[in-house]
C-alpha positions as CSV (number, residue, x, y, z in Angstrom):
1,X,18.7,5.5,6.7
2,X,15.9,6.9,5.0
3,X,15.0,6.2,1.2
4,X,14.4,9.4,-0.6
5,X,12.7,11.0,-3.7
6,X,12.5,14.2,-4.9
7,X,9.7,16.6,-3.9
8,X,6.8,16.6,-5.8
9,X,5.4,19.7,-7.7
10,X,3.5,21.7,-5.0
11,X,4.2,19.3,-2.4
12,X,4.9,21.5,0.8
13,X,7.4,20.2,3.7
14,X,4.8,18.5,5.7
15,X,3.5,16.5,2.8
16,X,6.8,15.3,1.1
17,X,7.6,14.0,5.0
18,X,4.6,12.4,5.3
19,X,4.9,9.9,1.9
20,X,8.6,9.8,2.6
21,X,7.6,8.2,5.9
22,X,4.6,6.6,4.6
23,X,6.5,4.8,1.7
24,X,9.9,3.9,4.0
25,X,7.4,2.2,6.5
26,X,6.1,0.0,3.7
27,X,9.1,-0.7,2.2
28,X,10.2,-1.6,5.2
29,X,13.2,0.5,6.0
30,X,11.7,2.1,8.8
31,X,10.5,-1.5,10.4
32,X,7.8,-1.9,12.8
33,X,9.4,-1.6,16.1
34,X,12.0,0.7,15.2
35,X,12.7,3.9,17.5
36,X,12.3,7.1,15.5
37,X,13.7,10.7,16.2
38,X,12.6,13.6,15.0
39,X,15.8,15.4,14.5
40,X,17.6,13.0,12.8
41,X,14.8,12.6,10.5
42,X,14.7,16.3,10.0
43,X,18.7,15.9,9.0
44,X,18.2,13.4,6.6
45,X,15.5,15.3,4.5
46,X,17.1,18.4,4.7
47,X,14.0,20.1,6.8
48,X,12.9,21.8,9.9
49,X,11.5,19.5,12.8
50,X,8.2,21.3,12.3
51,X,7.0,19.4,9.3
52,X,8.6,16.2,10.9
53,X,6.8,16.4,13.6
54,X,3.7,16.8,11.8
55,X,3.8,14.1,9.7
56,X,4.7,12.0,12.4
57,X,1.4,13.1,14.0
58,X,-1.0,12.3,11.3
59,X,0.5,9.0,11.2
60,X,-0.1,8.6,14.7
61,X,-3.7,9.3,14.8
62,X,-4.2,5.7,12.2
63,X,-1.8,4.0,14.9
64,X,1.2,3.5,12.4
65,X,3.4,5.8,14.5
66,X,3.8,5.7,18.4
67,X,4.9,9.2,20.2
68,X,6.0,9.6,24.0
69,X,6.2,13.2,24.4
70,X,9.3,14.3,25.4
71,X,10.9,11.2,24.8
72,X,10.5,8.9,21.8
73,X,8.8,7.9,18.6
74,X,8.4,4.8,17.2
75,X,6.8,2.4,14.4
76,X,4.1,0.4,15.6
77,X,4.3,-3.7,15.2
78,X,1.9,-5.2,13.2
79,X,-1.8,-5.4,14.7
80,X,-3.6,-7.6,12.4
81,X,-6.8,-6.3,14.1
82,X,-5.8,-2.9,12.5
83,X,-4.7,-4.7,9.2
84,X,-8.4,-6.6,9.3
85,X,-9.4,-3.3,9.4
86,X,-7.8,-2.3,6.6
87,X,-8.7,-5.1,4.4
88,X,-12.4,-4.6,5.7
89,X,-12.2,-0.7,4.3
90,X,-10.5,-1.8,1.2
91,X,-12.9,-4.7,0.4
92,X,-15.7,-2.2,1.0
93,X,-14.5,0.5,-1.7
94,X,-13.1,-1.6,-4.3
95,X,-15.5,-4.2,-5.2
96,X,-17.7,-1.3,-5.2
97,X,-15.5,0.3,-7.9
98,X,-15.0,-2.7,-10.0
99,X,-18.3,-2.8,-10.5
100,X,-18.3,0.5,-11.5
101,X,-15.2,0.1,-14.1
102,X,-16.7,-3.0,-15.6
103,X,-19.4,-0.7,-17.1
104,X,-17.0,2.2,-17.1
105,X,-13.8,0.9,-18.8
106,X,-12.8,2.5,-22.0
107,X,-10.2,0.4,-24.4
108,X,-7.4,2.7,-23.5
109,X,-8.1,1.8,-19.9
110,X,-8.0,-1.5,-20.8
111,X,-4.7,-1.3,-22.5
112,X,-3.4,0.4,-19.4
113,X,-4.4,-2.5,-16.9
114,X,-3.1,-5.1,-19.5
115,X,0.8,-3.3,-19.9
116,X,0.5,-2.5,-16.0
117,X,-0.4,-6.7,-15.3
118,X,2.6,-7.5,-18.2
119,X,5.0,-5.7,-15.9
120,X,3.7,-7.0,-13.0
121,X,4.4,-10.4,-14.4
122,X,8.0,-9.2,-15.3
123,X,8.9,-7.8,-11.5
124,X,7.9,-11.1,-10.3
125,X,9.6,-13.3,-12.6
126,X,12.8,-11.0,-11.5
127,X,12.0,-11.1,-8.0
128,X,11.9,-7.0,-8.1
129,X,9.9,-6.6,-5.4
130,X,10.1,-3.0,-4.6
131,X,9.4,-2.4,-8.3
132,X,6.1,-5.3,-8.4
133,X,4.6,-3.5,-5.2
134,X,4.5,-0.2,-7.2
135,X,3.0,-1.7,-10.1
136,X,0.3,-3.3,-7.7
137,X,-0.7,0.0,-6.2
138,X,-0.7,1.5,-9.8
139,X,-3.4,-1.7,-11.0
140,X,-5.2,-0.7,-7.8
141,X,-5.4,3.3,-8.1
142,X,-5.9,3.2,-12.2
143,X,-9.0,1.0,-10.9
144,X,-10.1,4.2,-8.8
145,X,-9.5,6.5,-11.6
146,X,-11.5,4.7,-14.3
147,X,-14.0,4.3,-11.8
148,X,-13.6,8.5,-11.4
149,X,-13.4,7.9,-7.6
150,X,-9.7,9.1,-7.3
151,X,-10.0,11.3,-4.4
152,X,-11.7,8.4,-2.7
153,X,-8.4,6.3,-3.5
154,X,-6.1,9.3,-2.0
155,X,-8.1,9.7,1.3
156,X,-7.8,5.6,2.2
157,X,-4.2,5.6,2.0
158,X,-2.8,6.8,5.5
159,X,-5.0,3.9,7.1
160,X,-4.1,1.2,4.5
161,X,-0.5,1.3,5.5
162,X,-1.3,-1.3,7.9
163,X,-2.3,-3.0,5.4
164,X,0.0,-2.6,2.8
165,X,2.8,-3.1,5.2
166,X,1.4,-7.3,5.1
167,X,1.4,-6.8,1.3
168,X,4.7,-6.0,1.6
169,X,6.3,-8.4,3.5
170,X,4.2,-11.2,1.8
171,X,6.5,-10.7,-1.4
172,X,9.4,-11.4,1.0
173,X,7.8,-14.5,2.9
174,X,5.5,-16.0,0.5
175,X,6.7,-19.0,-2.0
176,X,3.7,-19.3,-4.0
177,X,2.6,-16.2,-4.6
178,X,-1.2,-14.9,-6.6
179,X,-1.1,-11.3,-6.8
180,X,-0.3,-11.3,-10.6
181,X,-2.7,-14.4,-11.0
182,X,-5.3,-12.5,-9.3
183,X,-5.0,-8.8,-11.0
184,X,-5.0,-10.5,-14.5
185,X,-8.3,-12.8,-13.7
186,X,-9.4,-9.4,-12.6
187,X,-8.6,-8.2,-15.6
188,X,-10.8,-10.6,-17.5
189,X,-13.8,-10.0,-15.6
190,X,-13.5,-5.9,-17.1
191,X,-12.9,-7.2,-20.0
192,X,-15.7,-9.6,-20.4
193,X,-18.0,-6.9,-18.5
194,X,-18.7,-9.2,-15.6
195,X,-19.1,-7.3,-12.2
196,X,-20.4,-10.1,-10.1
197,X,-17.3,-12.4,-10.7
198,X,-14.6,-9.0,-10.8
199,X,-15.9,-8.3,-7.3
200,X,-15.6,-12.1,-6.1
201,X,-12.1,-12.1,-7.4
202,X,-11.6,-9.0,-5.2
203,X,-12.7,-10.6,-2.7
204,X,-10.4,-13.4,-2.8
205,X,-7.5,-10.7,-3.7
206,X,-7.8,-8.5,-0.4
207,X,-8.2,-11.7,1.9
208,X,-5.1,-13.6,0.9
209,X,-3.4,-12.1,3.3
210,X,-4.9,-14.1,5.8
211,X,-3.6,-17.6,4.4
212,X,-0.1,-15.6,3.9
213,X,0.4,-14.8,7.5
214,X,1.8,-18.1,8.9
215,X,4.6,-17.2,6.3
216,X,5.3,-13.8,7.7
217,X,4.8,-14.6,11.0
218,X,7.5,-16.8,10.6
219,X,9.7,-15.3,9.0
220,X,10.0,-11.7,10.7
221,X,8.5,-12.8,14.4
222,X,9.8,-9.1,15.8
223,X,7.3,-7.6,13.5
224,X,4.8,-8.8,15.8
């Protein structure tokens, strides 16, 4: 079953299918691997198969979605060549940006990171890991704003599924985890107005994944 949300304000059919799958595929309860039909995803929203199917395209041309015409759909597994790809896109935009909001960073902005990295903290401590991975893309997107590159943010985010679907999964699979450890170092380095360490400490952020796979490897094998 799906997990829903309300539409969004001038978010047409299409759209509010495509971040219902988009989000359901992070969170996991549309797994990689798992046959998909159009109809019954049409039933469940309450739409037409039209947008369905549409959405389901879009994610099909960044690989997260597999169609056979006239047969099935389904959720890719995880390709960590596509998820290297990812991280490479990601690496390339933001410690280009947190350059930029180390020079760009007003208090309020500041303020923001600092309640956003308090919750984060919080969700962890709780194991609330639906609610730490929102907080996460928040830190991440609130870095784009500041940086006044939002758009920039919104058109990455059909191709980093493949990577945030690793993210995801890592707060399932991963003991020892740095996220929080990392945003608030991060943190620091705009607050102390020092690009060349925020953007090593990017660095290290986007590539943990690497060390984490052995743990999700592991742990959910028919993900693979």
């Amino acid at each position: 079953m799906l997990r829903l949300s309300e539409c969004l304000p001038r978010e047409n059919s299409r759209d509010y299918a495509l971040r219902t799958f988009k989000e359901n595929i992070i969170n996991m309860d549309l797994p990689p691997g798992c046959i998909i039909s159009e109809s019954d995803l049409a039933a469940q929203m309450g739409l037409s198969r039209t947008p369905v199917r549409e959405a389901l395209i879009e994610l099909s041309k960044v690989k997260i979605v597999e169609i056979t015409p006239q047969k099935f759909s389904m959720v890719a597994r995880i390709n960590y060549d596509l998820v290297e790809e990812s991280r490479f896109l990601r690496e390339i935009l933001e410690c280009s940006v947190i350059e930029l909001v180390c020079d760009m960073a007003a208090p309020q902005d500041i303020e923001q990171l600092e309640e956003n990295v308090q919750l984060q903290n919080l969700y962890l401590a709780r194991n609330a890991s639906d609610q730490l991975m929102v907080m996460d893309n928040n830190f991440h997107a609130k870095l784009f704003d500041i940086a006044h590159k939002s758009q920039i943010y919104a058109l990455t985010q059909n191709f980093s599924i493949h990577f945030d679907r690793v993210r995801r999964l890592a707060l399932e699979s991963v003991k020892d985890l740095k996220i929080v450890e990392d945003h608030a170092k991060i943190l620091e380095a705009i607050r102390t107005n020092q690009p060349k360490q925020a953007k090593e400490l990017m660095q290290i952020h986007l590539s943990r994944y690497k060390v984490d796979a052995v743990a999700i490897r592991a742990k959910y094998p028919e993900y693979f």
